[in-house]
N, C-alpha and C positions, 0 to 999 in steps of 0.2 A: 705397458705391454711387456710380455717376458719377452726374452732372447729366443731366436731359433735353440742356442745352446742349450738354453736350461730348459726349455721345452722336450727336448730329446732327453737331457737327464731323468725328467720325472716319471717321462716314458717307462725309461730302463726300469722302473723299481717294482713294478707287478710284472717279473721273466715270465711264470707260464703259469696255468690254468689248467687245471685236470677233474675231468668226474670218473672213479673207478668205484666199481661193488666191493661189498662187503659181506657177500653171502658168507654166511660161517661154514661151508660147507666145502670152501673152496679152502677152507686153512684146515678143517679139522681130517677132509674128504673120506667122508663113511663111502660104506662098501655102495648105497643107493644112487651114489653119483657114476656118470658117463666120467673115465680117467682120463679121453683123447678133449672129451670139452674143456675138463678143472683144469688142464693143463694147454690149453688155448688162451684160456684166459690169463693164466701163469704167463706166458707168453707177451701177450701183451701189458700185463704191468709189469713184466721186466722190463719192455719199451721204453715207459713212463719213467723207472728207476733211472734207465741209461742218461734220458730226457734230463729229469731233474741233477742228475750229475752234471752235465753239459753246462746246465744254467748254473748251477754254484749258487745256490739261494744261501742268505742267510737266515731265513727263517720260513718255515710251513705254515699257511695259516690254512684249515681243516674243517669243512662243514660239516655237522654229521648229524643225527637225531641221536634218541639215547631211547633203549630198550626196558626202560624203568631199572636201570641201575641207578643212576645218579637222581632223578626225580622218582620222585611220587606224589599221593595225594595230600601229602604234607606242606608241598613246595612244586609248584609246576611251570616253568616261566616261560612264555611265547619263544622268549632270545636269551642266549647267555654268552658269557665269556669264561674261561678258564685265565685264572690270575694266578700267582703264584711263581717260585721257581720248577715246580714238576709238577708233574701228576700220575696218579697211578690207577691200574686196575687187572682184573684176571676177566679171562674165560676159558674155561675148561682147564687144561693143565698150564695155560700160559699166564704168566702172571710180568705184569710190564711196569715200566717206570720210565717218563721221559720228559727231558727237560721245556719247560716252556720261558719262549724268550720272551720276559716281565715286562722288560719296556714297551713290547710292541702291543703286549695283551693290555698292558693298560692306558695306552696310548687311543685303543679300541673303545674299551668302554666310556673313559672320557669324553673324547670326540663324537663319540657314536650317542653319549646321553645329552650332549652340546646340541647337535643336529636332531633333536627329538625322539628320541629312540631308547624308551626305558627300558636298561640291560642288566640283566641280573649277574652277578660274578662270583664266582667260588672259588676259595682254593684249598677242597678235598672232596668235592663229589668225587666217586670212582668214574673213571673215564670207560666209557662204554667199548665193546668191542667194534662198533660202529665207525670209531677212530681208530682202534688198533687194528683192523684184520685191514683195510691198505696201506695201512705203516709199514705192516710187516712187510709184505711185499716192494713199497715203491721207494722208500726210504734210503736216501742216497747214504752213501760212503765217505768220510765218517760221518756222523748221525748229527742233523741240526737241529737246533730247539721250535718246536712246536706253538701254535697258539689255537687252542682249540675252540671253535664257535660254536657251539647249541643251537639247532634248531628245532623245539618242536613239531614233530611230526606224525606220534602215535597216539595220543593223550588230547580228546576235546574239551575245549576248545582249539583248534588248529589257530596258527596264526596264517593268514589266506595266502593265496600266492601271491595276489597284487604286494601285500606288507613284506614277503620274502624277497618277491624283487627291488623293493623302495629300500628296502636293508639293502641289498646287494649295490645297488647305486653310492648307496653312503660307503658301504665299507670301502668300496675301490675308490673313491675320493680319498678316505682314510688312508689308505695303504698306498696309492700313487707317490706320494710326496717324501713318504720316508726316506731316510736313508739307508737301511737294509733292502738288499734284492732279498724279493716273495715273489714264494711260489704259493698258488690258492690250488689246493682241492677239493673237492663235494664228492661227501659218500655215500651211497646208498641206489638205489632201483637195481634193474627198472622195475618189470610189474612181477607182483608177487601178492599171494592171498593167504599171509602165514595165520596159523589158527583157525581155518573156516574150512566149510567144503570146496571152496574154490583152490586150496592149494593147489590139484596138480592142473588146474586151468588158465595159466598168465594169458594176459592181454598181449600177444605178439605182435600184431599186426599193429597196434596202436602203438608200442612202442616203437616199432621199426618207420610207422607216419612221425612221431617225434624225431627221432634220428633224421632224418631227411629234412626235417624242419629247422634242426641245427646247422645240418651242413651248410645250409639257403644262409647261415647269418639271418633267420629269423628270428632269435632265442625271445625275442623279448613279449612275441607273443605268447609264448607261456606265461605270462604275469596274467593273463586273460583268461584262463583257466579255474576254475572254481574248485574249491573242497572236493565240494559232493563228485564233479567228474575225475579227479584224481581217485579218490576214494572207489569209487565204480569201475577204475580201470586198472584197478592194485596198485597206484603211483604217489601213493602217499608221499614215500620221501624225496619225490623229487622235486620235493619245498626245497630243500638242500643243493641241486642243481637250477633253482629257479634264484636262489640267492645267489650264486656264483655269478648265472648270465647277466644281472644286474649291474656285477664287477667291471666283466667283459665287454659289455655291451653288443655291437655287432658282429663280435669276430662268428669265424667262420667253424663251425666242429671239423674235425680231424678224426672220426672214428674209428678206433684200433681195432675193434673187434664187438660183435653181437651175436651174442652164445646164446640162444632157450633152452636152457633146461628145463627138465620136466616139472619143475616148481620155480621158475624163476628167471626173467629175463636179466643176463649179467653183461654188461656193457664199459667198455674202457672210452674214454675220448677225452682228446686235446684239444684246446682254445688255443693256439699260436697266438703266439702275444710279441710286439716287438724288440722288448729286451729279452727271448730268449733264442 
């Protein structure tokens, strides 16, 4: 049996847990955006920045989907890892570069293909803006090394939510025991119908029954969730917070903030985690 001691140690090593958007809209902000909302939400991922200051991570690990920058129909993987010492990419005028911490990234895919989990790893996909547009904003002072995770979420076949949360289980086993303090974020939602007639129609109300759902320390009922109804409710990527609550397990959501824009539910929230 381990110690009370080192029992609290391995606690410490996942400090905090974050799902923030990624809307490009809120980095680029055309003239079609509400300014009093972009800047609520601004608001609240300054929170998160404050947050992940506090905690002093030594490393970010980052959920995100990828907008067929980095895949395509050449190469399309359920899961991946970003390997390497950095990674790069642009959108629009912003063109980024940022260090990812090797050991931890391949500490991940190791472990994670050990535990049954065949993970694909690159190291020069372009990093999608899906990663970058809450970097920009939540990324402490000075700047840590990154480990960026892949999850398909635009490109069928999907990998299901049950498999994003059974990943998410593995990966916080993975990442408990390090010795780097991690901090995990998930990017993306909530509901949005980019490309269709339903853009300017989001599913509010259902994301706001999710929210409620997280506060409860439910999370894990979303592994219960199917394709087809995320897909029906614009929640595709929230495979991407269905892998994180895997991490987390029961904690309880902390939500900062839940803005509808008129194309798009954007939502910040924290998993209080005990090492942070």
């Amino acid at each position: 049996l381990k110690s009370s001691a080192s029992c609290a140690r391995v606690a410490l090593m996942l400090v905090g847990a974050f799902a923030v958007a990624h809307t490009p809209q809120l980095l680029i902000r055309p003239e079609t955006e509400d300014r009093e909302l972009v800047l609520r939400v601004h608001t609240a991922m300054q929170r998160v920045k404050a947050r992940l200051q506090a905690m002093r991570p030594d490393a970010i690990a980052i959920v995100a989907g990828d907008h067929v920058e980095a895949f395509f129909l050449d190469g399309v993987p359920a899961l991946a890892v970003y390997v390497g010492r950095e990674c790069t990419g642009s959108f629009g005028p912003y063109r980024y570069r940022l260090d990812i911490h090797e050991p931890l990234a391949r500490a991940v895919v190791e472990q994670g293909i050990e535990r049954g989990f065949d993970l694909l790893y690159t190291q020069d996909a372009p990093l999608d803006y899906a990663f970058y547009v809450p970097l920009h904003f939540v990324m402490p002072e000075p700047a840590v090394p990154i480990v960026p995770l892949h999850v398909n979420v635009y490109l069928p076949p999907q990998p299901t939510p049950a498999r994003c949360h059974a990943w998410g289980v593995t990966l916080g086993e993975i990442l408990r025991p390090r010795p780097e303090r991690i901090a995990l974020i998930a990017s993306g939602g909530m509901s949005h119908f980019p490309g269709t007639d339903r853009y300017s129609s989001p599913e509010f109300d259902y994301d706001r029954g999710l929210l409620d759902t997280l506060r409860a320390g439910r999370g894990r009922e979303m592994a219960r969730l199917t394709g087809e109804e995320l897909d029906k409710r614009g929640n595709i990527e929230l495979r991407t917070w269905i892998t994180l609550l895997g991490a987390v397990g029961d904690a309880s959501a902390d939500v900062y903030c839940y803005e509808p824009s008129w194309h798009h539910g954007n939502a910040v929230v924290e998993w209080p985690m005990s090492g942070g």
